[in-house]
C-alpha positions in Angstrom: 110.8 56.8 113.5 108.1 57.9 110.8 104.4 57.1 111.3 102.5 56.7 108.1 101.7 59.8 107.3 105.4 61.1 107.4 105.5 62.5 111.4 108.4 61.5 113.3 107.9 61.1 117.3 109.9 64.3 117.3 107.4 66.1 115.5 104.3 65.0 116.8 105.6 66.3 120.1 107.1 69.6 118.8 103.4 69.8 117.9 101.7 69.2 120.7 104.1 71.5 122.6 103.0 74.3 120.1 99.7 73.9 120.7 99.7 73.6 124.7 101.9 77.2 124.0 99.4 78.7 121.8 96.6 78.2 123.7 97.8 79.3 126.7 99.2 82.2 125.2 96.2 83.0 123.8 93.2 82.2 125.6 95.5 81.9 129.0 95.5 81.1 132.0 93.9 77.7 131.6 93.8 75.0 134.0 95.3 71.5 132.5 91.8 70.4 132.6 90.4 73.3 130.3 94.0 72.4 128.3 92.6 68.8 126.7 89.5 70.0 125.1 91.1 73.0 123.6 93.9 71.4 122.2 92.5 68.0 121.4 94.8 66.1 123.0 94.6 63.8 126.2 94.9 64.6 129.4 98.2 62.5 129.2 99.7 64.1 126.8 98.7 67.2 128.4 100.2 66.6 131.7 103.0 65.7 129.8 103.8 68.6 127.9 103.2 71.2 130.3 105.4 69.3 132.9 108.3 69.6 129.9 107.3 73.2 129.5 107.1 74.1 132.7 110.9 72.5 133.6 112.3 74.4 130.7 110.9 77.9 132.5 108.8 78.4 129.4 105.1 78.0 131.4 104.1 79.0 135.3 101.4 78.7 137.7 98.6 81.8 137.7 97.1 80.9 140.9 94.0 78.4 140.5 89.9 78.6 140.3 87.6 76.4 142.4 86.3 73.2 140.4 83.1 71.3 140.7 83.5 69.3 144.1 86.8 68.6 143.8 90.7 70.2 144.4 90.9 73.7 142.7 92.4 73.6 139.7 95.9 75.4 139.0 95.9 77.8 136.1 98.9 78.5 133.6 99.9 80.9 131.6 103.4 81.4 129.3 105.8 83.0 131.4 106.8 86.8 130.4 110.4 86.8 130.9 111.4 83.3 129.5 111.8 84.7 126.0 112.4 88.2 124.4 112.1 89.6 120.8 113.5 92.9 119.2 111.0 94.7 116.6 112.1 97.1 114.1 110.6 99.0 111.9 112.2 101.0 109.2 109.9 103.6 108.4 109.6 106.3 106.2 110.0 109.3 108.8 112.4 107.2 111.2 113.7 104.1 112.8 111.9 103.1 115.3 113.8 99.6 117.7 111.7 98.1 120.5 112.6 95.0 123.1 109.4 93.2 124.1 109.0 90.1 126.9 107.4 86.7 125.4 104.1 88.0 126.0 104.7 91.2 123.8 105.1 93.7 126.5 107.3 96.7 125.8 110.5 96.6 127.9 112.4 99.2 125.6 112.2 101.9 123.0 114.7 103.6 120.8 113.5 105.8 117.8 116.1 107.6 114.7 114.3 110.1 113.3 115.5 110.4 109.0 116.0 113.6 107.3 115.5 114.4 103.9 117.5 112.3 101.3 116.9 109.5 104.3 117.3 105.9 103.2 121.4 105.8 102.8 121.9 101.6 103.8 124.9 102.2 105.8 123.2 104.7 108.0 120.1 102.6 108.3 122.2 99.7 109.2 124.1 101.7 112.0 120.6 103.0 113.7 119.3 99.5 114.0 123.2 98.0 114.6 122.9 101.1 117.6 119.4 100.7 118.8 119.7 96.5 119.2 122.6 97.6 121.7 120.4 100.5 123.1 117.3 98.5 123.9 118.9 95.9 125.4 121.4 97.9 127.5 118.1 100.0 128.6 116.3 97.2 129.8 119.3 94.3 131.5 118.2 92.0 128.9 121.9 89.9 127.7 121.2 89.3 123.8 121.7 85.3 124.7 117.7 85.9 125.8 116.9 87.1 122.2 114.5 84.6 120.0 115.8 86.9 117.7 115.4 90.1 115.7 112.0 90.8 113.2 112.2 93.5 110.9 109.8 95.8 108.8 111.4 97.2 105.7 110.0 98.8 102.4 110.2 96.8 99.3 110.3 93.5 98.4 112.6 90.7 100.5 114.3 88.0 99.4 115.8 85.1 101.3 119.2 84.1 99.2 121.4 81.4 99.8 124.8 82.9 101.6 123.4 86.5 101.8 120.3 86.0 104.0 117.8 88.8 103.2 118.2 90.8 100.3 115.7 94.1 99.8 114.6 95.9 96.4 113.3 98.7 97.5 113.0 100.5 94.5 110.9 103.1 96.0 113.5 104.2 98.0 116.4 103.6 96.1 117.8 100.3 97.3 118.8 97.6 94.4 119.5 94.2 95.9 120.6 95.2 99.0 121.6 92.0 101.3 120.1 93.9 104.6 120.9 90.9 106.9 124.8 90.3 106.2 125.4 93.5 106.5 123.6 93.7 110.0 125.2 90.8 111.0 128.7 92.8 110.3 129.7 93.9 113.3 126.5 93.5 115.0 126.4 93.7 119.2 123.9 89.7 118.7 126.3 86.5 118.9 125.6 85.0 115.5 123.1 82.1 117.1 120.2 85.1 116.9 118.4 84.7 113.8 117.2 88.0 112.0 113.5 87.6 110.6 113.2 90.7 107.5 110.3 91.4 106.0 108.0 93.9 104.4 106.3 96.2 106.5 103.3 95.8 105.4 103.0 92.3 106.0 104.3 92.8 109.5 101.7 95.6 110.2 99.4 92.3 108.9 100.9 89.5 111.5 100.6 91.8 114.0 96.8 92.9 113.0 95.8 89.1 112.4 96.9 88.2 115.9 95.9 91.1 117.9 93.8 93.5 116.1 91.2 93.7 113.8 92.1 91.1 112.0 91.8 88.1 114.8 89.4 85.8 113.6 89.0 86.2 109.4 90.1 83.9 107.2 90.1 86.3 104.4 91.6 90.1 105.0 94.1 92.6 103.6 95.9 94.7 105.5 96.8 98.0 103.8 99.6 100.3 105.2 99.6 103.8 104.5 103.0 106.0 105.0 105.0 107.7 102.5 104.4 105.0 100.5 101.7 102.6 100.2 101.4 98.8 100.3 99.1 95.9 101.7 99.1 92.4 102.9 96.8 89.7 101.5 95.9 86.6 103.5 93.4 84.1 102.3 92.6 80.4 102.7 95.5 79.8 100.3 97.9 82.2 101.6 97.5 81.9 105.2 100.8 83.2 106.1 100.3 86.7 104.3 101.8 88.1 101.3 102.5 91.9 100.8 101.2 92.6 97.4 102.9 96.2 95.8 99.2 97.9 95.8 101.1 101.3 96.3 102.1 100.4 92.4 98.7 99.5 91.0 97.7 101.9 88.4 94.7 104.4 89.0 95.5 107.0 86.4 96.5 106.2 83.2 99.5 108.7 82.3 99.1 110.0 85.6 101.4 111.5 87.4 105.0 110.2 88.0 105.7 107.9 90.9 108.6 107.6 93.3 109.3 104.3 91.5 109.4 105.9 88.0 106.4 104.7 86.7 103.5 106.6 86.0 99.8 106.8 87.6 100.5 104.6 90.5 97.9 104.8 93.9 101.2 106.1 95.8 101.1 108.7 93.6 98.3 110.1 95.1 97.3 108.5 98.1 100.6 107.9 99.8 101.5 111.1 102.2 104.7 112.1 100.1 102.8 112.7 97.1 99.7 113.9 98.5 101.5 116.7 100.5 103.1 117.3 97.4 99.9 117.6 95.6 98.9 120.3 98.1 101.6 122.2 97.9 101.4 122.3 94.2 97.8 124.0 94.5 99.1 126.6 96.9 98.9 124.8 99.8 101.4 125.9 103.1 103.3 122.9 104.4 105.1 124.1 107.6 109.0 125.4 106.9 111.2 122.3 108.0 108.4 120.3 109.1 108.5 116.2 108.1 105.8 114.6 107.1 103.7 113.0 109.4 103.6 117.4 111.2 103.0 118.4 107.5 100.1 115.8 107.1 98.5 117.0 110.6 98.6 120.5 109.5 97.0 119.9 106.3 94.4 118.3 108.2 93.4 120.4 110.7 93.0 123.0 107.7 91.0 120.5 106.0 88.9 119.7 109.0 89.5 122.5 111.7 87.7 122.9 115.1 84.5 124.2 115.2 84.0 127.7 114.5 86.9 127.7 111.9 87.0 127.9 108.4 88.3 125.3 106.3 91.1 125.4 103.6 89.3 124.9 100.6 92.5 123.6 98.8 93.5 121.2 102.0 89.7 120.1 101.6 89.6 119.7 97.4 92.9 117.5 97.5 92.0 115.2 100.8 88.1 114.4 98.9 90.3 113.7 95.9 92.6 111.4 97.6 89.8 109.7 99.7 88.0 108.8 96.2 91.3 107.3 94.9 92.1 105.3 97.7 88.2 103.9 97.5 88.7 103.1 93.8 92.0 101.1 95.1 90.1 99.3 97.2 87.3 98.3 94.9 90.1 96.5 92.7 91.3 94.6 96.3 87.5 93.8 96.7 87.3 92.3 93.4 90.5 90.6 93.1 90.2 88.8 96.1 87.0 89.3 98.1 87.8 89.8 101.3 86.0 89.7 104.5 87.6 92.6 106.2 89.9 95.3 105.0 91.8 97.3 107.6 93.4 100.9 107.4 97.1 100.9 109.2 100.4 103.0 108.9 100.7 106.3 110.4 99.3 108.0 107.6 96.4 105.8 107.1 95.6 106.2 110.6 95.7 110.2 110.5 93.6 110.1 107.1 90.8 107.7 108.3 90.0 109.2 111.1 88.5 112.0 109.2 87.7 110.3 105.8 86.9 106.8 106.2 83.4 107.2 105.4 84.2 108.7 102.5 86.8 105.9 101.1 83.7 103.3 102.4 81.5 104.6 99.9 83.7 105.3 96.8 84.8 101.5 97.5 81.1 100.2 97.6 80.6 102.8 93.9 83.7 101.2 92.2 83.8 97.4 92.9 81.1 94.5 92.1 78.1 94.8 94.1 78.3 91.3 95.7 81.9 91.3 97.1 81.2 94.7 98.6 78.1 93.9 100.0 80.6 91.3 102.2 83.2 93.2 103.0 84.0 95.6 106.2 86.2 98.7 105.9 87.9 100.0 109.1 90.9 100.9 110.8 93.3 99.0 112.6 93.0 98.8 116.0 97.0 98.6 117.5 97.7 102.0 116.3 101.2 103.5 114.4 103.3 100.9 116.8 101.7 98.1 114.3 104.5 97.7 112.2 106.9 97.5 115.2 104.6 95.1 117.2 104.4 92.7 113.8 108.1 92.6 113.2 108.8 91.4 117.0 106.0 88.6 116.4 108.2 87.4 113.8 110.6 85.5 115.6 107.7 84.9 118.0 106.0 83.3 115.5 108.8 81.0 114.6 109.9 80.4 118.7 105.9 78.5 118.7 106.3 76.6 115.6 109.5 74.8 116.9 107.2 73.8 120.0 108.9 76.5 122.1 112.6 75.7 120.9 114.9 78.2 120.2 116.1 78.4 116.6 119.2 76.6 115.2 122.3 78.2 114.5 121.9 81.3 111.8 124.0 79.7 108.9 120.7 77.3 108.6 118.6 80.0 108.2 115.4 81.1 109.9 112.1 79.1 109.4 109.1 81.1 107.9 106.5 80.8 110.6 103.7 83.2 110.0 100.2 82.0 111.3 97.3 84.3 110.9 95.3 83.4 113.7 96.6 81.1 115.6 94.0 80.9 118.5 91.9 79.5 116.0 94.5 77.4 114.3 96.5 75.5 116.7 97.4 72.3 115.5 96.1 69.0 117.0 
């Protein structure tokens, strides 16, 4: 039965058992008493709710706190092992596959390097096909326990009727390619698991709204920086994230030629790729056989060495180059869509900001309109190169709290997009 605004009985409680979950997981342990003023509802429908949760071996007793004259009061929290999520992200320098616990805890960890030439489909299909099987052999964990599987990828994704996810990557070669059926051919997960693809970048920005730096704004971009270079926007009207292709905004006109054909892109010269490239083109020594994230510590430590060292003057020139074009692609993120907080993630952006972050602060501040960047803050994420991996796995979290702690419906009907950026905040009433 419908009320008047459209809610069904059904959904008023898949909502109230969503927010009981996301406070607890949250700002847990709580006592059911703490429960009704955080969640706005009554103590009723509170002790209502967590009895259901607690019979379906979603919620468990903490131990309990003394109250004010009266019994102590029993705390909750979500219970780790009632739910489990794989991650993946599909990086530019490897594969990386890991099992977490419902409370995001690592249980598991299986990493493919890639080698040059790296992104064939078929043999990035078979590392994740292997390392689903790997991480749950590792850690006793039957796939009937899965919420499901979240994945980062490069490029743009696509959700298409009778295909699943499809991925352009043109950056990396791939045209249309319907990732998820091909997973799901010959994959070690009963078909009931729902896969949950999408960018990396916006996974490296779920996982940084919930957990990192992010916790908290209403307005923030998240900005990955590998190989390649991209972002995720999230504002008041896009609360669940978008990844916007920032890698592919142009800072050069006729500049140099980007991985995606194109010309004067920022990846052209602030993604590590390019900018290793650029080194070596003005005599700069990249390592013999080393990949890129070795190469990019190398290049830094010339830069930047200990103390008592002298600096590589060409390491030096090229890394104050790249810092001022990363600030000037900031500045147009600043003045497109005025953010509170901009944060620095990827493995590259994380090796780079270390040393240059002051730098790309100020050459932001120079290039954008003096208002927006008097608001904004510039810094670095704060849940390190496991972000994107950490994100993905929040995916089918994500989704798991939106049904009210219900595991999804069978694959053919498609997972739900359930992306909240803060949901401590948020939690529906």
């Amino acid at each position: 039965m419908a009320g008047r605004n459209g809610r069904t009985v059904r959904d008023l409680r898949r909502g109230n058992r969503t927010a009981v979950l996301q406070r607890l997981y949250f700002d847990g342990p709580l006592s059911r008493f703490e429960l009704g003023p955080a969640t706005g509802l009554s103590s009723g429908s509170v002790s209502n709710v967590v009895a259901e949760l607690i019979a379906d071996g979603l919620v468990e007793e903490a131990g309990s706190v003394d109250s004010d004259g009266g019994r102590p009061r029993i705390l909750l929290r979500v219970a780790p092992g009632s739910g489990h999520m794989i991650g993946v992200d599909v990086g530019e320098t490897r594969v990386r596959i890991g099992l977490f616990d419902l409370t995001l805890t690592e249980l598991a960890r299986v990493e493919r390097p890639l080698a040059q030439q790296r992104y064939e489909v078929e043999g990035i299909v078979g590392h994740v096909r292997d390392g689903i099987a790997e991480v749950l052999s590792g850690a006793g964990v039957g796939p009937e326990r899965l919420l499901g599987v979240g994945i980062g990828v490069p490029g743009i994704v696509e959700h298409t009727p009778g295909l699943g996810a499809v991925v352009h990557g043109q950056t990396i070669g791939w045209d249309a390619v319907p990732l998820e059926q091909l997973l799901r051919a010959g994959s070690p997960l009963p078909d009931t698991v729902p896969y949950f693809i999408d960018n990396g970048a916006r996974t490296l920005g779920q996982a940084e709204m919930w957990f990192g730096g992010g916790r908290g704004a209403r307005n923030a971009l998240v900005v990955l920086f590998g190989s390649g270079v991209g972002a995720c926007l999230v504002t008041p009207e896009v609360e669940h994230g978008r990844a916007v292709e920032w890698g592919h905004l142009t800072v050069r006109v006729r500049g140099r030629r980007c991985r995606c054909g194109a010309l004067g892109c920022l990846e052209a010269y602030a993604g590590a790729e390019s900018l290793l490239a650029r080194w070596q083109e003005e005599g700069g020594s990249v390592p013999e056989g080393a990949d890129e994230e070795t190469a990019l510590a190398a290049m830094l430590a010339g830069a930047y060495p200990s103390e008592g060292g002298a600096a590589d003057p060409v390491a030096l020139a090229v890394l104050e180059e790249t810092a001022e074009y990363v600030g000037a692609g900031l500045s147009d993120l600043i003045n497109l869509f005025q953010p509170e907080r901009i944060l620095i993630g990827g493995w590259a952006g994380l090796q780079l900001g270390a040393r240059f972050l002051p730098a790309v602060r100020r050459y932001a501040a120079s290039y954008a309109l003096r208002h927006p960047a008097q608001k904004v803050t510039v810094d670095l994420g704060r849940l390190g190169p496991d972000a994107v991996t950490v994100g993905a796995a929040i995916l089918p979290l994500a989704d798991f709290f939106a049904r009210g702690g219900r595991r999804a419906e069978p694959a053919s009907e498609g997972p739900r997009a359930a992306w909240h950026t803060a949901p401590a905040e948020r939690v529906p009433h």
